[in-house]
Backbone of each chain as ProteinMPNN parsed JSONL, in Angstrom:
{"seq_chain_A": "XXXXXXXXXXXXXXXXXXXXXXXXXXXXXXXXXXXXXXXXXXXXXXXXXXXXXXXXXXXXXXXXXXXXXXXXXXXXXXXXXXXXXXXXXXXXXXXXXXXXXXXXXX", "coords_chain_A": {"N_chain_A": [[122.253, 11.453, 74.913], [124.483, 12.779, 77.268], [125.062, 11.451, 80.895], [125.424, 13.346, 82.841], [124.391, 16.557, 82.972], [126.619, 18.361, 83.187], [129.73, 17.861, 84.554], [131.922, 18.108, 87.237], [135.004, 18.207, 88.207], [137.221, 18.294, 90.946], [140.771, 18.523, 91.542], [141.811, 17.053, 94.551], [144.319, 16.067, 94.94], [147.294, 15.334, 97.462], [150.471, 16.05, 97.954], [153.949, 15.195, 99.02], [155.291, 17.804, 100.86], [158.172, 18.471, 99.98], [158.022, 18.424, 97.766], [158.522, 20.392, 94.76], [156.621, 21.548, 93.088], [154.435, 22.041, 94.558], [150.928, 21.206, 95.74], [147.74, 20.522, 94.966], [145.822, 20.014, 97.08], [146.654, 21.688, 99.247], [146.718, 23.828, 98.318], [143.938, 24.379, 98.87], [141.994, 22.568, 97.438], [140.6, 20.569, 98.545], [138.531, 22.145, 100.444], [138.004, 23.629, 97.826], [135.826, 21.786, 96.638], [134.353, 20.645, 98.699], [132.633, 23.37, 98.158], [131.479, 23.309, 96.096], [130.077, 20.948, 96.383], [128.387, 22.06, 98.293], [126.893, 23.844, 97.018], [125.817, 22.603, 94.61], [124.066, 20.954, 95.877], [122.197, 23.0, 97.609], [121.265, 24.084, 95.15], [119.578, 21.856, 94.093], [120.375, 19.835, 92.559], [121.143, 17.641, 92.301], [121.777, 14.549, 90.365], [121.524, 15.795, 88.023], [123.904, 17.262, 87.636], [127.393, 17.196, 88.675], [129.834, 16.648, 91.491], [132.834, 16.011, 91.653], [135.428, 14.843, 93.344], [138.664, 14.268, 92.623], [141.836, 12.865, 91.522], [145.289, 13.586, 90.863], [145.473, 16.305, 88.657], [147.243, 16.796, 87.148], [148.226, 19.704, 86.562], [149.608, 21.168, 88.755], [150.662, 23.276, 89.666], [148.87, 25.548, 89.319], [147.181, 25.18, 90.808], [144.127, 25.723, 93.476], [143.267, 22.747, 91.006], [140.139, 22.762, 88.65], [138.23, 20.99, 86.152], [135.706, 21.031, 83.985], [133.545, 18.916, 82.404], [131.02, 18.465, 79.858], [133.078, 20.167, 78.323], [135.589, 20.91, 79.088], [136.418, 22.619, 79.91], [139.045, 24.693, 81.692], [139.709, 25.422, 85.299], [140.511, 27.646, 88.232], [139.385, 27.923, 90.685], [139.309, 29.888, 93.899], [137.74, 30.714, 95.71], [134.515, 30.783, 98.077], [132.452, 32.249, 96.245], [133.586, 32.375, 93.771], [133.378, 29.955, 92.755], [130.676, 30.288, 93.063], [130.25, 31.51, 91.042], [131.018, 30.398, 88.723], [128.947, 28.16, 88.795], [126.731, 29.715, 88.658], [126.946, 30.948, 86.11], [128.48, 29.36, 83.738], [127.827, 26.298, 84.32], [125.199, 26.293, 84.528], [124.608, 28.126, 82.682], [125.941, 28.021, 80.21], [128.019, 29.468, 79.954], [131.735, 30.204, 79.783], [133.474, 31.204, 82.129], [135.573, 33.496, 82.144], [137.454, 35.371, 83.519], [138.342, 33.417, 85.167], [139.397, 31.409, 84.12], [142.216, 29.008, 83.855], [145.053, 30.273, 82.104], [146.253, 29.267, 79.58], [145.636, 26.191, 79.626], [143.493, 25.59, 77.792]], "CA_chain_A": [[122.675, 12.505, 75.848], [125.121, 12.316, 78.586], [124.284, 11.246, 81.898], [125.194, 14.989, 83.274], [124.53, 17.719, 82.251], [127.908, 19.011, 83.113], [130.36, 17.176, 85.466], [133.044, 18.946, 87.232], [136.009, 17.264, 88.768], [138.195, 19.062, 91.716], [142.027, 17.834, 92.422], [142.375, 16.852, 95.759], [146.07, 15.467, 95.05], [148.421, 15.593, 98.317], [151.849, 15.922, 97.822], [154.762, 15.974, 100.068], [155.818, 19.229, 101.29], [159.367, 18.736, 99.503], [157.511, 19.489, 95.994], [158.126, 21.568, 94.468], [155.16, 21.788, 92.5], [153.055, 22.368, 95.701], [149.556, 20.401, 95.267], [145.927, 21.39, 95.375], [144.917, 19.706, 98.763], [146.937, 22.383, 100.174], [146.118, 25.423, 97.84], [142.465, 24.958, 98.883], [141.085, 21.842, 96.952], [139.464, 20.063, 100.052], [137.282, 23.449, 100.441], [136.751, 24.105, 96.306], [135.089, 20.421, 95.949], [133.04, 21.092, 99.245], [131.683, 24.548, 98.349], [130.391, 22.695, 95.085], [128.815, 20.113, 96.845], [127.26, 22.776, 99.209], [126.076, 24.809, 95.855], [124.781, 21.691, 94.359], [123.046, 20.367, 97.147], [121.588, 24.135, 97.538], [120.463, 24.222, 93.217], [119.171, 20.643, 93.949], [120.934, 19.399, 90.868], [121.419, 15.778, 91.94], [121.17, 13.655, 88.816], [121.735, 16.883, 86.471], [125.18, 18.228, 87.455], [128.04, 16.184, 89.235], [130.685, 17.181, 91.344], [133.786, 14.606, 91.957], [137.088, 14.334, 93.874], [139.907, 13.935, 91.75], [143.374, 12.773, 92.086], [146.201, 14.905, 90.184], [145.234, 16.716, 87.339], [148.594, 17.387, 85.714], [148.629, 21.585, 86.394], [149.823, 21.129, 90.012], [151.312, 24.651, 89.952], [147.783, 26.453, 89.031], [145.611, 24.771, 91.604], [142.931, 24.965, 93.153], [142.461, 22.959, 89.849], [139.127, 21.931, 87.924], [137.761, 20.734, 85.352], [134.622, 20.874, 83.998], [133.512, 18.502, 81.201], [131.586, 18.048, 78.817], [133.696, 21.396, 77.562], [137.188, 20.678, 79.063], [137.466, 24.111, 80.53], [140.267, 24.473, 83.551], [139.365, 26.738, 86.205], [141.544, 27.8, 89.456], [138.806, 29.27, 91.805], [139.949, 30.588, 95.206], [137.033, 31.204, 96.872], [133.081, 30.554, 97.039], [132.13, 33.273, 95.379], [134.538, 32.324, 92.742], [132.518, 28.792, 92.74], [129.292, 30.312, 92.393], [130.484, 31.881, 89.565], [130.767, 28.754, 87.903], [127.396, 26.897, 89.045], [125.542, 30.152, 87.861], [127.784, 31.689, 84.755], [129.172, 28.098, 83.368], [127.508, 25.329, 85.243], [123.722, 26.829, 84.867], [124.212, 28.973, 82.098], [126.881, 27.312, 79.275], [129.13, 30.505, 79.6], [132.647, 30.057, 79.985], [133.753, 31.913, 83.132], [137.231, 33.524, 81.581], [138.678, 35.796, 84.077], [138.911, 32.286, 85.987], [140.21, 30.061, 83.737], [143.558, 28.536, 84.014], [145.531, 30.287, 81.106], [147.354, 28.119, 78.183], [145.308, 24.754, 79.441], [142.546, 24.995, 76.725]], "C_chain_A": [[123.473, 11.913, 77.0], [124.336, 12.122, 79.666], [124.519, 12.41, 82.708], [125.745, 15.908, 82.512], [126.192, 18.392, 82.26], [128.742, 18.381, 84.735], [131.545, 18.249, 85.85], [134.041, 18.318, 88.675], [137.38, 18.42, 89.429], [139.698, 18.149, 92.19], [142.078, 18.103, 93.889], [143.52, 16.475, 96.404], [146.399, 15.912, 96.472], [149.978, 15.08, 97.843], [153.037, 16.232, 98.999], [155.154, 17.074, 100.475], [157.335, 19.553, 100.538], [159.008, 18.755, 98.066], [157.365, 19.987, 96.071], [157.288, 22.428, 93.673], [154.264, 22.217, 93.969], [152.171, 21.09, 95.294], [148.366, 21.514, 95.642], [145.613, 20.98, 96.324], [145.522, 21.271, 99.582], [146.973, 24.385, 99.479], [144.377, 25.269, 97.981], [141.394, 23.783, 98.045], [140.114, 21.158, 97.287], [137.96, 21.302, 99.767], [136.942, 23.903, 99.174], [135.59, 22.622, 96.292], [134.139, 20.619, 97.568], [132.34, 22.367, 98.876], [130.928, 24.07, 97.1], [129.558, 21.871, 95.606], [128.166, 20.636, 97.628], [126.36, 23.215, 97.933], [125.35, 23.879, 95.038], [123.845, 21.18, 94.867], [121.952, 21.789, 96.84], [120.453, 24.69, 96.323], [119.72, 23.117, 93.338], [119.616, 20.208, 92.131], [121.782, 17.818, 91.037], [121.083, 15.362, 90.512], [121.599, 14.407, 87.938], [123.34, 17.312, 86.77], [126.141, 17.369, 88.707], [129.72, 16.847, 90.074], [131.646, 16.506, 92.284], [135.009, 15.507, 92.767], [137.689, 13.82, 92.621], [141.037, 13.368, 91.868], [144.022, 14.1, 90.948], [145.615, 14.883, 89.017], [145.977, 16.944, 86.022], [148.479, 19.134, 85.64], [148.659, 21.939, 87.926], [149.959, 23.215, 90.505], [150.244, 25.984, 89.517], [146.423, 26.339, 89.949], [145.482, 25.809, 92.8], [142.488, 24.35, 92.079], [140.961, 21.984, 89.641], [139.019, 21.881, 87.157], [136.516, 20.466, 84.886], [134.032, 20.2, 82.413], [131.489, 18.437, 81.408], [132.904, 18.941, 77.71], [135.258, 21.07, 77.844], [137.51, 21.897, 79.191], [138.29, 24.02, 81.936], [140.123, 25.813, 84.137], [140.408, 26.305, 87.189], [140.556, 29.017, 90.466], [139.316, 29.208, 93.433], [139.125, 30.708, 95.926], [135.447, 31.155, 96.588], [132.562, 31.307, 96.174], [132.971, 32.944, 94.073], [133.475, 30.685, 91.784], [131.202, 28.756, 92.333], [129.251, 31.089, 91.297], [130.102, 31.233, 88.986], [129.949, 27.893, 87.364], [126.788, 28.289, 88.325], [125.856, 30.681, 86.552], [127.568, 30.394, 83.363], [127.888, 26.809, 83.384], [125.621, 25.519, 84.382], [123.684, 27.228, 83.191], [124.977, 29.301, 80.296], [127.696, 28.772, 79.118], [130.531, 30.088, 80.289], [133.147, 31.387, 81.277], [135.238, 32.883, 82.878], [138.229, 33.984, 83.243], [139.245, 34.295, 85.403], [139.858, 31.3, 85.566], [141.706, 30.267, 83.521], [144.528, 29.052, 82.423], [146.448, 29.205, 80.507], [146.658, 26.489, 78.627], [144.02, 24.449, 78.567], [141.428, 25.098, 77.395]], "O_chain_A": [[123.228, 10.848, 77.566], [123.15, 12.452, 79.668], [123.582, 12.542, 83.496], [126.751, 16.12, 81.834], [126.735, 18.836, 81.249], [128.23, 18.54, 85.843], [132.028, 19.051, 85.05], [133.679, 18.1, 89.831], [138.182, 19.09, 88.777], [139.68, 17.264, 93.046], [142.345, 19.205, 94.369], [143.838, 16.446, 97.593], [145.795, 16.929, 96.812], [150.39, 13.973, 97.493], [153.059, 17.236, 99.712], [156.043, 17.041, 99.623], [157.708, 20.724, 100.476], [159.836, 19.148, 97.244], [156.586, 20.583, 96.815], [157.256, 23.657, 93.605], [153.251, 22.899, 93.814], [152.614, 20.139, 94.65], [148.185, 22.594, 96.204], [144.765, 21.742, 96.79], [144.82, 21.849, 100.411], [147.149, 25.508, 99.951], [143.625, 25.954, 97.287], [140.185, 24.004, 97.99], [139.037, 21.021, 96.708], [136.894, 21.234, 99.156], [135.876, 24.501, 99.03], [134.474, 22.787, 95.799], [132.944, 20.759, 97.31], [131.231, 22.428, 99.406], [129.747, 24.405, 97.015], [128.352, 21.962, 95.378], [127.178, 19.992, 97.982], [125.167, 22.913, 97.904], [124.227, 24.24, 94.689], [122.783, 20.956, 94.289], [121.048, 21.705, 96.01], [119.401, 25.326, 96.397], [118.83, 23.213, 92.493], [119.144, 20.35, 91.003], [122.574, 17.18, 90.344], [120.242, 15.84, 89.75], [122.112, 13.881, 86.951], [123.912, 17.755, 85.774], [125.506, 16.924, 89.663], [130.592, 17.391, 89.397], [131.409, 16.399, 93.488], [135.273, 16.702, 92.632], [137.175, 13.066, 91.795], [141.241, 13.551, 93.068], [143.48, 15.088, 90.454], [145.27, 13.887, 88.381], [145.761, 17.129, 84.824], [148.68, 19.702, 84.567], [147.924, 22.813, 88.384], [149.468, 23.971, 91.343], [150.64, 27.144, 89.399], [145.325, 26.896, 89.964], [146.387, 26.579, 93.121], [141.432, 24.821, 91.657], [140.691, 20.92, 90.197], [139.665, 22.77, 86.602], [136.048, 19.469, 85.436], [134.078, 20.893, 81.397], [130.823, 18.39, 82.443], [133.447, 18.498, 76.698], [136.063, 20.985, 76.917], [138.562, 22.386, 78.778], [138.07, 23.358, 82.951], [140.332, 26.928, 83.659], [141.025, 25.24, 87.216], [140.74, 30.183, 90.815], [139.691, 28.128, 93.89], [139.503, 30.858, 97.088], [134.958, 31.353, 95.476], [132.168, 30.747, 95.151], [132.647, 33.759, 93.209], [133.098, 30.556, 90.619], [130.599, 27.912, 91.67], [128.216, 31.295, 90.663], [128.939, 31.227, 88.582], [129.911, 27.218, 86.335], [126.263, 28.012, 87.247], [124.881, 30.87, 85.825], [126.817, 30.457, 82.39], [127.178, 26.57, 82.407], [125.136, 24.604, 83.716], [122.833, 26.705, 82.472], [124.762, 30.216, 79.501], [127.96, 29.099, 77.961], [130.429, 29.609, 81.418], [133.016, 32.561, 80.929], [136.012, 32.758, 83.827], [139.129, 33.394, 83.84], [140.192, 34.277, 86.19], [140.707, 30.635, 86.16], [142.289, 31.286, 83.149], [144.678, 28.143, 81.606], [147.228, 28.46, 81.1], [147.126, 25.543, 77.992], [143.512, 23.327, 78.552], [140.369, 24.721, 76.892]]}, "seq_chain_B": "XXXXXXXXXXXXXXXXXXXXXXXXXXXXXXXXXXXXXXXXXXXXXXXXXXXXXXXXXXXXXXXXXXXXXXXXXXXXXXXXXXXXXXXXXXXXXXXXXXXXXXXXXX", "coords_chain_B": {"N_chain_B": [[140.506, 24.007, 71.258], [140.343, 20.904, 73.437], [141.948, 20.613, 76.57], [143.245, 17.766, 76.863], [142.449, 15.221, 75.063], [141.265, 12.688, 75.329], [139.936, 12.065, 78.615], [140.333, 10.305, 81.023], [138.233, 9.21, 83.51], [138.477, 7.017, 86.362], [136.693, 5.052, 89.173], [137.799, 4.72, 92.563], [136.633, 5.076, 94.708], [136.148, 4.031, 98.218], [133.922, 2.15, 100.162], [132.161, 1.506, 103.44], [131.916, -2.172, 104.636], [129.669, -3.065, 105.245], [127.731, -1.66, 103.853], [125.082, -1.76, 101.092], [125.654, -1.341, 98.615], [128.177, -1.536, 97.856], [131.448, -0.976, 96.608], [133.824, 0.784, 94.23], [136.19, 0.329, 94.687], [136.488, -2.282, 96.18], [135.176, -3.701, 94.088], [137.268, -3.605, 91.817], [138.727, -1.21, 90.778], [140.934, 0.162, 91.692], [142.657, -1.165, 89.942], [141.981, -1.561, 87.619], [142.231, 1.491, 87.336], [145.129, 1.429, 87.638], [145.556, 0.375, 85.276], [144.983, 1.567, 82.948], [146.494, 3.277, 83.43], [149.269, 2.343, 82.789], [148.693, 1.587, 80.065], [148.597, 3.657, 78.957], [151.135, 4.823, 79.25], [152.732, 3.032, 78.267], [151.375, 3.989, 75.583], [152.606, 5.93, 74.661], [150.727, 8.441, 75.825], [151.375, 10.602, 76.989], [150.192, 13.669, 78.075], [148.573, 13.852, 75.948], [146.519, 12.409, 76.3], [144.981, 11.744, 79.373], [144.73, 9.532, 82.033], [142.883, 9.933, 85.282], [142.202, 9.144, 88.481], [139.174, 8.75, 90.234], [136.677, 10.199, 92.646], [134.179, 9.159, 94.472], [131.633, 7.717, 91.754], [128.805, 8.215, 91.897], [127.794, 5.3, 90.99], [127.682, 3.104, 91.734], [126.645, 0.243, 91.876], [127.526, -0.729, 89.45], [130.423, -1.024, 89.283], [133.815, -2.17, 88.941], [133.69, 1.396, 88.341], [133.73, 3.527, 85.339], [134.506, 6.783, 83.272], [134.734, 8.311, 80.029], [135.634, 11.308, 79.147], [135.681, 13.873, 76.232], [132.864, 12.648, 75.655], [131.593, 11.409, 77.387], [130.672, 8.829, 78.159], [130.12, 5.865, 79.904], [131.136, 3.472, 81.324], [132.183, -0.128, 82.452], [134.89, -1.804, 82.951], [136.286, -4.857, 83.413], [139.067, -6.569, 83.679], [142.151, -6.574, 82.001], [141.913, -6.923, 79.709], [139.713, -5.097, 79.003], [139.982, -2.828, 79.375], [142.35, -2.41, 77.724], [140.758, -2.951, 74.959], [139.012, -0.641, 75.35], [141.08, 1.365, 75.295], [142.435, 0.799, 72.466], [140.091, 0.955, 70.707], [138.25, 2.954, 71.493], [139.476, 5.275, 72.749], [141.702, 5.7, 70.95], [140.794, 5.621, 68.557], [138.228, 6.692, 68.551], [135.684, 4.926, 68.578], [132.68, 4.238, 70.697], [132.749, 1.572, 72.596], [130.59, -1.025, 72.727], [130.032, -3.209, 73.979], [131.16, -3.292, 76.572], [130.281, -0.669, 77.632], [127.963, 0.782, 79.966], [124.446, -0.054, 81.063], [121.821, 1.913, 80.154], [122.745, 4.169, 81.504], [123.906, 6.121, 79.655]], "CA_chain_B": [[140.551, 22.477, 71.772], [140.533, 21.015, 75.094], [143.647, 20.278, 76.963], [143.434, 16.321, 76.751], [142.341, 14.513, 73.779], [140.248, 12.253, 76.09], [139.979, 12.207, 79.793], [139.775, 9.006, 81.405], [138.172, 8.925, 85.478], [137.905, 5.75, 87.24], [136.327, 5.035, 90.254], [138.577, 4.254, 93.638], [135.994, 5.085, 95.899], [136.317, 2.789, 99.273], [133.067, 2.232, 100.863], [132.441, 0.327, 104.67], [131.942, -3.531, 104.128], [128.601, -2.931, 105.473], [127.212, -0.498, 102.606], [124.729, -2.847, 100.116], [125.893, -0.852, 97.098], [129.361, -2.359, 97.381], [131.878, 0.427, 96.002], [134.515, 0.438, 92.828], [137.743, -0.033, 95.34], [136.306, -3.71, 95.696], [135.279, -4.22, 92.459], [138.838, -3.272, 91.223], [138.858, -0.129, 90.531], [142.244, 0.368, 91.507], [143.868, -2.102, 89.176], [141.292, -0.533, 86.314], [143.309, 2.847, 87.137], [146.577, 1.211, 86.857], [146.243, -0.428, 83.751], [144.923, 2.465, 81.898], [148.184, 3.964, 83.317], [150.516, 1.396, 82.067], [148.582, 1.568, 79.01], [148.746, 4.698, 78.321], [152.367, 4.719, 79.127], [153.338, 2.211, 77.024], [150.987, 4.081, 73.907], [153.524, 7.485, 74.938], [150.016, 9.452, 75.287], [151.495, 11.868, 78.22], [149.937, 15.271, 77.511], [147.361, 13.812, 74.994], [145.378, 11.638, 77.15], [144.726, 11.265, 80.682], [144.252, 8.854, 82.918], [143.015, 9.997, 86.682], [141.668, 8.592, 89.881], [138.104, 10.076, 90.586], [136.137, 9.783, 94.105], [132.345, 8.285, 94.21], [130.972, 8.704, 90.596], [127.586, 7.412, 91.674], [127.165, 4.312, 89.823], [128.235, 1.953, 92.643], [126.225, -1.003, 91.693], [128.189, -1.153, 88.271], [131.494, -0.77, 89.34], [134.381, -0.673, 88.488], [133.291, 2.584, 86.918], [134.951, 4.512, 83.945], [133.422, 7.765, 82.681], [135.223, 8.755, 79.37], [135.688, 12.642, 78.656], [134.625, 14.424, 76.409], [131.972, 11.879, 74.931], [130.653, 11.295, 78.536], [130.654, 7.221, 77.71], [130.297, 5.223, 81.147], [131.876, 1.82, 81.534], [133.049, -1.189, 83.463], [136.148, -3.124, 82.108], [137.008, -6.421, 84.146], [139.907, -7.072, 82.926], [143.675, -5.955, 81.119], [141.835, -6.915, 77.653], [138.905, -4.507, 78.503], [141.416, -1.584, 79.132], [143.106, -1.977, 76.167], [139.899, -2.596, 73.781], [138.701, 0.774, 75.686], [142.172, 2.457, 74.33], [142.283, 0.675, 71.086], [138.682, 1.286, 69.878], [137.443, 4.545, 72.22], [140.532, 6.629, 72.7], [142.707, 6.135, 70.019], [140.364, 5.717, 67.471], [136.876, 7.279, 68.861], [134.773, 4.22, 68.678], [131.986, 3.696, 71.693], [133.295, 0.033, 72.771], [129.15, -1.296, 73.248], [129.993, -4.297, 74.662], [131.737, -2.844, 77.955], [129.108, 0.376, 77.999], [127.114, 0.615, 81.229], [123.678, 0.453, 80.061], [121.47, 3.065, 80.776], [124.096, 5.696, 81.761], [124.685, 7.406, 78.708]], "C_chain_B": [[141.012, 22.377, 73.035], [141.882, 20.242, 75.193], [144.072, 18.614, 76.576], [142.576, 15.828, 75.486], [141.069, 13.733, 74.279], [140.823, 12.228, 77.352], [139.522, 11.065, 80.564], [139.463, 8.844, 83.183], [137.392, 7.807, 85.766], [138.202, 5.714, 88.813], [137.374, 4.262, 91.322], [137.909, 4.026, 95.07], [135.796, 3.75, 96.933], [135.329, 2.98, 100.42], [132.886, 1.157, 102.374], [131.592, -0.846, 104.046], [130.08, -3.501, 104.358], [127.089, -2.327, 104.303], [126.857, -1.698, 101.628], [125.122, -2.214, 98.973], [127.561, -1.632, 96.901], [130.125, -1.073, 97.166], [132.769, -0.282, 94.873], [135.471, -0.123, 93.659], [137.717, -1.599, 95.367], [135.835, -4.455, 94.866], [136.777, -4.442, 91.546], [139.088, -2.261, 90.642], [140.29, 0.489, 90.201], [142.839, -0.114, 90.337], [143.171, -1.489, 88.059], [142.317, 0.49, 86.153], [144.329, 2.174, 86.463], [146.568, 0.507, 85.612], [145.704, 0.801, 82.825], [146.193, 3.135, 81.962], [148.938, 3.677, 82.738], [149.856, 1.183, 80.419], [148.763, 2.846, 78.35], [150.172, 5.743, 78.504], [153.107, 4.067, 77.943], [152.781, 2.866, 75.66], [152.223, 5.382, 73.968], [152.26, 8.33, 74.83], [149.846, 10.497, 76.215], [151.175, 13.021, 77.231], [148.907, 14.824, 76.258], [146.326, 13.289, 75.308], [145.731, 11.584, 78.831], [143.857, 10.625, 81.541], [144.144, 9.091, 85.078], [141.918, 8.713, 87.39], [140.268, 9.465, 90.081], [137.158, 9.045, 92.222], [134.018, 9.189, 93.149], [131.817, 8.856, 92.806], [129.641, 8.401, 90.321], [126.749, 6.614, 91.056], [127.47, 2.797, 90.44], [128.027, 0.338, 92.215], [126.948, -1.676, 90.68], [129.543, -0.629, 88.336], [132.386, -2.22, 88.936], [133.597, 0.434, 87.51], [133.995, 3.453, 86.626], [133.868, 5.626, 83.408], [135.103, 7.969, 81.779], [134.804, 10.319, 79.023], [135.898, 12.935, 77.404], [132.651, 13.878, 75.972], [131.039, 11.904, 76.334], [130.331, 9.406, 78.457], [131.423, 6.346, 79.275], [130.397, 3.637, 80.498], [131.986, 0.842, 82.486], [133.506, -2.174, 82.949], [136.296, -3.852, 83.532], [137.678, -6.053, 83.824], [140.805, -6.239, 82.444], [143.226, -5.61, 79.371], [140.905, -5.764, 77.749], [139.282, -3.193, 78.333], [141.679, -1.177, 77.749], [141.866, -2.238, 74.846], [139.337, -1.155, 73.774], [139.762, 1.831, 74.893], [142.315, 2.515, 73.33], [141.22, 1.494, 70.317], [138.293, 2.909, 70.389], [138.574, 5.452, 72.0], [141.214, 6.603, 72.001], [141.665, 6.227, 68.449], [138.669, 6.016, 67.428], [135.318, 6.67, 68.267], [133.949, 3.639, 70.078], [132.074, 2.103, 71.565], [131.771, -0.468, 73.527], [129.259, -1.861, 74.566], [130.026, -3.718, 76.285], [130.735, -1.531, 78.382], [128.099, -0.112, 79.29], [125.668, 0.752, 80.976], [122.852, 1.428, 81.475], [121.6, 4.448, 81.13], [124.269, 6.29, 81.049], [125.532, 7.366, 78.131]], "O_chain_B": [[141.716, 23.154, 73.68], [142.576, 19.595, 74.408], [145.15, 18.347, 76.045], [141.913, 16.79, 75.098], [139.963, 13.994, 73.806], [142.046, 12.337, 77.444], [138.314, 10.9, 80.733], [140.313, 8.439, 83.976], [136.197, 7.58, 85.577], [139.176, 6.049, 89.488], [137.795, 3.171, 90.937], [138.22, 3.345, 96.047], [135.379, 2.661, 96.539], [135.573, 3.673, 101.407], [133.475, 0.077, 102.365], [130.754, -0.658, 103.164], [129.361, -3.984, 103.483], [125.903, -2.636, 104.188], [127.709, -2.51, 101.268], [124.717, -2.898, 98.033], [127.935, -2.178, 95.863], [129.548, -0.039, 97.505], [132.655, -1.465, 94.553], [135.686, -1.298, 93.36], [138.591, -2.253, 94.797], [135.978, -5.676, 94.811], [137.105, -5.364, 90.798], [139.895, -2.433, 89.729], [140.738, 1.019, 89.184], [143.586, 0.65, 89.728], [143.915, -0.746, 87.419], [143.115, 0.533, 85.217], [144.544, 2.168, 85.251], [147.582, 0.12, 85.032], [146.285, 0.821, 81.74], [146.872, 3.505, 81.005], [149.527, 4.489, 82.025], [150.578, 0.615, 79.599], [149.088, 2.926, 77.165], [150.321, 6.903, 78.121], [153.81, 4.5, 77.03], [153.369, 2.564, 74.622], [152.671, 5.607, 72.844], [152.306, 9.09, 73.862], [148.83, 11.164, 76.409], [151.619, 13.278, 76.112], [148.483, 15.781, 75.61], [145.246, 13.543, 74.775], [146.863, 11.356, 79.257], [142.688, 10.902, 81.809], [144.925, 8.645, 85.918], [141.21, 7.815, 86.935], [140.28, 10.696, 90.082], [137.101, 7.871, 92.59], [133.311, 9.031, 92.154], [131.592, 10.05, 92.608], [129.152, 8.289, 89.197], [125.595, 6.789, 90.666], [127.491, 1.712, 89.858], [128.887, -0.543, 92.205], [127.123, -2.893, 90.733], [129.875, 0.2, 87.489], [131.772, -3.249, 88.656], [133.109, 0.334, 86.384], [134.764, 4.106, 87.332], [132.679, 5.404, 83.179], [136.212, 7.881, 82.306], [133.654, 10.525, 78.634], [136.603, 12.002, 77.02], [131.618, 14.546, 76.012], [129.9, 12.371, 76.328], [129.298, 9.119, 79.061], [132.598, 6.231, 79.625], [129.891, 3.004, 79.571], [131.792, 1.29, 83.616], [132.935, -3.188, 82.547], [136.404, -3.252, 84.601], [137.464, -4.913, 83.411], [140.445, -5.064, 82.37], [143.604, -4.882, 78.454], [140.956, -5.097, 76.716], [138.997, -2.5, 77.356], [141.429, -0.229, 77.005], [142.107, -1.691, 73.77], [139.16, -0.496, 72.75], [139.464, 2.768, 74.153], [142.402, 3.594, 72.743], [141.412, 2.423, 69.532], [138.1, 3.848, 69.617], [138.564, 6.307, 71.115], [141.842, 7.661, 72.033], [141.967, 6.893, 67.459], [137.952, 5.658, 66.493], [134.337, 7.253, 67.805], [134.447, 2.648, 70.613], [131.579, 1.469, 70.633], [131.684, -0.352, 74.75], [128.908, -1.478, 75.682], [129.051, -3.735, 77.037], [130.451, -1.462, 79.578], [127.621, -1.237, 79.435], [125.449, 1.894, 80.572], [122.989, 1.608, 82.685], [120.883, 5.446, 81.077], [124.872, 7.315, 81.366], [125.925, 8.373, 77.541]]}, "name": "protein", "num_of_chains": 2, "seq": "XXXXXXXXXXXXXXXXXXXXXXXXXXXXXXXXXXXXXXXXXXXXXXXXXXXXXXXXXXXXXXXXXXXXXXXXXXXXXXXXXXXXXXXXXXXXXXXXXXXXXXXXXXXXXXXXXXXXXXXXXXXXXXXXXXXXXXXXXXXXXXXXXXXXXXXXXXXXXXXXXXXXXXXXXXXXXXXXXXXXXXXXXXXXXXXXXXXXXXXXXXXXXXXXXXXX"}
């Protein structure tokens, strides 16, 4: 068995302001990867459920993005509530969250 | 199927000199990253594999640390050769490389 149950990895990329991709630090990735570590902290799910800083993900132009392995689903949440989707839908509950996920990345 | 083929995050995290766990950044973490980069440049496996940057992946003591996606298969390569036995054997041809395995971890 893996060592978590389900890991989930937020881009924090910064990019200059003259991309034109944008980045996720500045669509909100700072604040998705803390409201997980508030909601983990909160589930007490040290040890069982993991939730990282990233650099670029490669889908600059969809972020906020994540990823959540072992599944390799790509989410783009916006907001906590969008987050605790996740931890209790996904995260908690092995359902795929759809109306979140990142269309065409699998 | 998920977006990447495998998903490769190694540790960068840069802890104060003070901290007895040590972190990956002075293990070599960095140079870990970049050679999976340049390796996985040189195999052409843009859009089939990826190699990111990930923040603290709590395993400090055994750093550098590598978590492979979707297997979940924790690591620590020294080295250019352990890189490329990691790409040879694990990601191109989906053999757990023992030797380099972190034990314990999963």
């Amino acid at each position: 068995m893996s060592r978590f149950e389900r890991h989930v990895f937020t881009c924090i990329n910064e990019r200059d302001e003259s991309d034109a991709r944008g980045c996720c630090a500045t669509r909100g990735g700072v604040d998705v990867h803390g409201w997980f570590k508030a909601e983990f902290k909160a589930r007490n799910w040290k040890g069982r459920m993991r939730a990282n800083k990233a650099g670029c993900l490669d889908a600059c132009e969809f972020g906020p993005t994540v990823v959540v392995y072992p599944e390799g689903v790509w989410y783009s949440p916006r907001s906590r509530e969008d987050v605790q989707a996740i931890c209790d839908r996904h995260l908690e509950a092995g359902e795929v969250v759809e109306d979140l996920v990142i269309p065409g990345l699998g």
